[in-house]
C-alpha positions in Angstrom: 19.8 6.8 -10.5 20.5 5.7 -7.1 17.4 6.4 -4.7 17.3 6.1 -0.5 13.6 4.7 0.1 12.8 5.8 3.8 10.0 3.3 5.3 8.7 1.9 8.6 7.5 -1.1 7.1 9.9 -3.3 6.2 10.5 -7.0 6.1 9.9 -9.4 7.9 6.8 -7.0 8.3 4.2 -8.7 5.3 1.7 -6.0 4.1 1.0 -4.5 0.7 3.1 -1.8 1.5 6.6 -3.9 1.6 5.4 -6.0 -1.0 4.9 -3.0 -3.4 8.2 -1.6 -2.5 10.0 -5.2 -3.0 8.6 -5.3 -6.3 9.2 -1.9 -7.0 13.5 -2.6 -6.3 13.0 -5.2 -9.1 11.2 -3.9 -11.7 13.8 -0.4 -11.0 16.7 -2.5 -11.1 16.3 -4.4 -14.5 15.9 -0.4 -15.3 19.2 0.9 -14.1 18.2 2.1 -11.1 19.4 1.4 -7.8 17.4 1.1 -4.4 19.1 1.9 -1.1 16.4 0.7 2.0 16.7 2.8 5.0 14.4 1.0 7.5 13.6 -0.1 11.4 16.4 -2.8 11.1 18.7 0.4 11.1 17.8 1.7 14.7 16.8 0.2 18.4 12.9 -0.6 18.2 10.4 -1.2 20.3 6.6 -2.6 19.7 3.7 -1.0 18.3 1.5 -0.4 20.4 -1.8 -2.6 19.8 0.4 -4.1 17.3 3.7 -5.5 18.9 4.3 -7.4 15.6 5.7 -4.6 14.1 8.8 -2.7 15.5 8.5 1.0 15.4 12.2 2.7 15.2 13.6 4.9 18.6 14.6 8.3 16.8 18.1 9.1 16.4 18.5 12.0 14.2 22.4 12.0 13.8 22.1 7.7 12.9 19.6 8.5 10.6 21.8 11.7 8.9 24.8 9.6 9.0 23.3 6.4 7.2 21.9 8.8 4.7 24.9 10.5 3.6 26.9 7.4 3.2 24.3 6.1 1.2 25.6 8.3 -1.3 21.9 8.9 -3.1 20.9 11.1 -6.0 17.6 11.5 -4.3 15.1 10.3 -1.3 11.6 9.2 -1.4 9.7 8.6 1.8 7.2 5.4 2.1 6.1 6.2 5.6 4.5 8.6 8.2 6.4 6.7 11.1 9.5 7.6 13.2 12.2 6.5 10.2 10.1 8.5 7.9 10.2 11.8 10.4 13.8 11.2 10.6 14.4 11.3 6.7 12.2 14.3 6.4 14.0 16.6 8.8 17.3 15.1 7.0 16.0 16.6 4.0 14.4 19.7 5.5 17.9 20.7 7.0 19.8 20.0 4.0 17.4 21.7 1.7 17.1 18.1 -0.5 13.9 17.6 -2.8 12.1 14.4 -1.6 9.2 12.9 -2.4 6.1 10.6 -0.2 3.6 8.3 -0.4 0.3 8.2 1.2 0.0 4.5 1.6 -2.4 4.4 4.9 -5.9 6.3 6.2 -4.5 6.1 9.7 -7.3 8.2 10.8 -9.5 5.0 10.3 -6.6 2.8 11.4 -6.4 5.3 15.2 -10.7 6.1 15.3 -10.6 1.7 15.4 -8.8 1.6 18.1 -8.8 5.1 20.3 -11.3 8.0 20.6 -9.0 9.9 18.7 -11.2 12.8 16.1 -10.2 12.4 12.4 -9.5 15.4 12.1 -6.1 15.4 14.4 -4.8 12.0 12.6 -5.3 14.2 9.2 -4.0 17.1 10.2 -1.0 15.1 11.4 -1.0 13.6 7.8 -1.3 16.9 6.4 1.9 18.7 8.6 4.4 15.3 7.5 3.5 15.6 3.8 3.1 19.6 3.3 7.1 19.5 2.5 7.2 16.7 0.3 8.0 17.6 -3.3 5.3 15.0 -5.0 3.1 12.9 -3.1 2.7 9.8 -4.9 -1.4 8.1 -4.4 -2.3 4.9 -6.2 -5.9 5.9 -7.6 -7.6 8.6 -7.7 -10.0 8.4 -5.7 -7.5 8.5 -2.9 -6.6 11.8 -4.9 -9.9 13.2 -4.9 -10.3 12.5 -1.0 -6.8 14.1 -0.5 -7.5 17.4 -2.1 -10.5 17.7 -0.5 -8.7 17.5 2.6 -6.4 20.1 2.0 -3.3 17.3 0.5 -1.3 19.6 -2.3 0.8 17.9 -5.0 -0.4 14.9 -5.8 1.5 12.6 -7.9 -0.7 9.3 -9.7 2.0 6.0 -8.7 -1.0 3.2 -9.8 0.8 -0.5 -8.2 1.6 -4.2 -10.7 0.8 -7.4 -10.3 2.7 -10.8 -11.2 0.9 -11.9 -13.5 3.1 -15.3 -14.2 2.6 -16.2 -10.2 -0.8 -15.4 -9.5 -2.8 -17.4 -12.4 -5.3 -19.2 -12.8 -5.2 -23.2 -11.6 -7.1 -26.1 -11.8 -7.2 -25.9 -7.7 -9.8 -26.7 -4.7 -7.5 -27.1 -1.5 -10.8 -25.9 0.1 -13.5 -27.9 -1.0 -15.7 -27.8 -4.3 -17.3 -24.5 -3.2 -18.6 -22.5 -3.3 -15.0 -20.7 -1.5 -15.0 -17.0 -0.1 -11.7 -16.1 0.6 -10.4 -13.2 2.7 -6.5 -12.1 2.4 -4.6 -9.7 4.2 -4.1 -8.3 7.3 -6.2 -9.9 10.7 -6.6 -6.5 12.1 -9.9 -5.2 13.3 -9.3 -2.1 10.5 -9.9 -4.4 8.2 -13.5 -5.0 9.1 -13.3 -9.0 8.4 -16.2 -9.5 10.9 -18.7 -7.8 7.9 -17.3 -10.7 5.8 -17.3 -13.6 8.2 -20.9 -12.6 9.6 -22.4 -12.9 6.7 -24.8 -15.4 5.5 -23.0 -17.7 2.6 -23.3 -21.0 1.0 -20.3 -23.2 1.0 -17.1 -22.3 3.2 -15.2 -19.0 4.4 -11.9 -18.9 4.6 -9.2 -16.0 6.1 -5.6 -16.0 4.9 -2.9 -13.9 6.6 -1.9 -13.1 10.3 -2.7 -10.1 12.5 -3.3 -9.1 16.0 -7.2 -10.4 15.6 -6.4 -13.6 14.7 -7.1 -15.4 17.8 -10.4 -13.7 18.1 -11.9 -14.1 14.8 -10.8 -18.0 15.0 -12.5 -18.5 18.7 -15.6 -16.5 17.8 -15.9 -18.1 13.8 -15.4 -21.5 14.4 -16.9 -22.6 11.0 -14.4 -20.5 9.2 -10.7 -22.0 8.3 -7.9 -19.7 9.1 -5.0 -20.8 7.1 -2.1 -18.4 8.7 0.1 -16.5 6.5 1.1 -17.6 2.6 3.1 -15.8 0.3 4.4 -16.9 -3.2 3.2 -19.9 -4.7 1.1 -21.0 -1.7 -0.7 -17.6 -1.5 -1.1 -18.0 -5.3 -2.7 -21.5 -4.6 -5.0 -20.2 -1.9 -6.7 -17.6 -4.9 -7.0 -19.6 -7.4 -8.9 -22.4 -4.9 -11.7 -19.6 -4.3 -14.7 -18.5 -5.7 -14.8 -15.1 -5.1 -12.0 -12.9 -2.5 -14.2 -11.0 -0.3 -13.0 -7.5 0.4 -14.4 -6.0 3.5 -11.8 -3.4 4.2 -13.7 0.5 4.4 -10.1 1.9 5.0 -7.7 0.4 2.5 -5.9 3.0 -0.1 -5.3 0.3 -3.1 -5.8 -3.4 -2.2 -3.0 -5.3 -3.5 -4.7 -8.4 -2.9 -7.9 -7.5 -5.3 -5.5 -7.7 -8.3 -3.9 -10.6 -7.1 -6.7 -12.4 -6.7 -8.3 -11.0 -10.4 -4.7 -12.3 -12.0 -5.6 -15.3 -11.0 -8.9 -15.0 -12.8 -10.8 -15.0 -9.4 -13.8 -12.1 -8.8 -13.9 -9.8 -6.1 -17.0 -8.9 -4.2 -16.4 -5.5 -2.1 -18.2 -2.2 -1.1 -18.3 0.6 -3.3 -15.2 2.7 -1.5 -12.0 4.1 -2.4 -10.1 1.5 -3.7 -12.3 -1.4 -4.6 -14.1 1.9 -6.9 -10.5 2.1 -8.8 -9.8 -1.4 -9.4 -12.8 -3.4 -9.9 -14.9 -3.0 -12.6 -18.1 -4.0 -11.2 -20.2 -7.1 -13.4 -17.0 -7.8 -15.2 -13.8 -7.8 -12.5 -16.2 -8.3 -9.6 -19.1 -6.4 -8.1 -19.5 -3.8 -5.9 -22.5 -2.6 -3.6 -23.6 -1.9 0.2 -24.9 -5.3 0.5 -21.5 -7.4 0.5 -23.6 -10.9 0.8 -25.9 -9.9 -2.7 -22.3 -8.7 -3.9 -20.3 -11.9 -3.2 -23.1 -13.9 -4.6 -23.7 -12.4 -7.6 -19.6 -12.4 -8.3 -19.5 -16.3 -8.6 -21.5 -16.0 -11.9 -18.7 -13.9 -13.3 -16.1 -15.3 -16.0 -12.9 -15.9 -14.7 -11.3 -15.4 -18.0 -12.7 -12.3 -17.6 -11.4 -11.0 -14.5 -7.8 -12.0 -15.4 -7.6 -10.1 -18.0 -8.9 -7.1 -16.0 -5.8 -7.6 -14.0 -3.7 -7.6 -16.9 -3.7 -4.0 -17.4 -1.5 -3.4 -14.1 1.6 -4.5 -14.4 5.0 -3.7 -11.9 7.1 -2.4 -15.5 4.5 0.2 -16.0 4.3 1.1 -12.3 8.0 1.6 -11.6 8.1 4.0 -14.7 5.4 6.2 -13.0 7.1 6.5 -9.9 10.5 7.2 -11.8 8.8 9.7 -14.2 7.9 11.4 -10.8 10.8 11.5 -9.3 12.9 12.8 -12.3 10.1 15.1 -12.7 10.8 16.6 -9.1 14.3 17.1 -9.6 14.0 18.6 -13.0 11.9 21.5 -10.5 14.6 21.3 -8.6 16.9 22.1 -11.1 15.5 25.1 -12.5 14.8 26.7 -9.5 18.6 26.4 -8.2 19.4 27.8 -12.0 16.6 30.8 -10.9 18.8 31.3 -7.5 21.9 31.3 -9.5 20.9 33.6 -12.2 19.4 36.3 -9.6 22.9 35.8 -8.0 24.6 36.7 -10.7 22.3 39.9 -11.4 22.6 40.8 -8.1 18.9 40.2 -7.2 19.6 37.8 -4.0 22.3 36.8 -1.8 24.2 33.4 -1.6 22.9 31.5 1.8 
């Protein structure tokens, strides 16, 4: 099968959403399966605004058709609410194709963080861009459950991997003997890193990644060491040097960085919210509770052994079947109800278009 993946976030963008789509065109290749990226790269940008790192794509509706068509796709799946996922969506809508979304991002917390905009209109907006999707694909479900209760229809479970041979546990300490509380991700004030870096811990904090908060959390955390951005086996290397990854984030959908982190046999001390819920078994992967300093504490008595193999159980092979299973599943729908048309035709119960 050869599928056109739609997304505004796209490399050199580094966020869990790229990286589960990166490993997603692997683990679908060594399948038979072909990925075709349709991305910002494809059409003028200009910055985000609050967050000119990322470049969000002018529309151009007859670019975008043109690109798709010559792509010469079996089927479409859009990552993203943004302007190149719009684009694909009216594509689809006018040509009367099946597609399929994700629901990657609560951008009603993402906007409310930044703007006094209600939840309620980021939602709705959600709502409007997804109501024609065929499937959309959630990673837990927990993020299910909220969905539904906000209205979301046709929910499709896409759980995410982790490499498991690159994030491992190591006989590391580039930090110090400890204890280490690591942040990773995104330094965006979404992310709430402030609850982590405030609190009151033993030993040394450390934030890994890059974001537009960066220079604020370093001037007003002095004490704390901001390493910049990792990936691969440095990233690995800055895990496995920790105690325990705190995960402050209210907002996040999934959390790729929670299973990294576990692969590499290292707790995870969060709040009970959607995502950390899914993922981390509290007492045994990590623990979760309202107090994030009793939380992070009490993870550093945990066995690493432990926590590693809690990750094991997600792994990219499993993940890109799911999301294959769904999209054959949609077009199988598809497929009968264009049979349905036809038959009705040929009764004389409805009229070509």
């Amino acid at each position: 099968m050869r599928i056109l993946l739609a997304t505004d976030a796209w490399v050199p963008q580094i966020n869990g959403v790229v990286r589960t789509y990166q490993r997603l065109i692997e683990e679908l290749k060594r399948i038979g399966s072909e990925v075709v990226v349709l991305g910002p790269e494809h059409f003028r940008c200009v910055p985000c605004p609050s967050y000119p790192q990322i470049g969000l794509a002018i529309p151009d509706q007859r670019r975008c058709s043109r690109l798709i068509e010559e792509a010469g796709v079996d089927f479409i799946h859009i990552a993203t609410e943004g302007p190149v996922g719009w684009m694909a969506r009216a594509h689809c809508k006018r040509r009367r194709l099946p597609f399929t979304t994700s629901f990657h991002t609560r951008f009603a917390d993402y906007v409310s963080a930044r703007w006094p905009v209600p939840e309620a209109w980021v939602y709705g907006f959600q709502k409007r861009f997804h109501r024609r999707s065929a499937g959309v694909m959630v990673a837990t479900e927990g993020l299910a459950a909220d969905l539904r209760r906000r209205g979301f229809e046709r929910l499709l479970p896409w759980t995410r991997g982790v490499d498991t041979e690159l994030f491992r546990p190591q006989r590391l300490r580039r930090f110090g003997d400890g204890p280490v509380f690591l942040y990773a991700g995104r330094v965006a004030v979404e992310k709430n890193i402030e609850a982590f870096l405030r609190l009151d811990l033993p030993g040394v904090k450390v934030v890994v990644g890059d974001g537009p908060q960066l220079a604020e959390l370093r001037a007003r955390y002095p004490s704390a060491i901001f390493t910049g951005v990792h990936e691969g086996e440095e990233l690995a290397a800055c895990y496995a040097s920790a105690d325990v990854l705190v995960f402050p984030s209210l907002t996040d959908t999934f959390g790729m960085v929670m299973l990294e982190a576990m692969a590499c046999g290292v707790p995870v001390a969060a709040y009970p919210v959607i995502g950390p819920k899914d993922l981390v078994v509290s007492g045994r992967s990590g623990v979760l509770g309202d107090d994030l300093r009793a939380a992070a504490l009490a993870a550093c008595d945990l066995d690493r052994a432990g926590v590693r193999d809690a990750a094991l159980a997600f792994t990219w092979e499993a993940a890109a079947k799911l999301f294959l299973a769904n999209v054959e599943g949609v077009l199988a729908q598809a497929r009968q109800r264009e049979d349905a048309v036809q038959r009705a035709i040929r009764m004389g119960r409805a009229r070509p278009v």
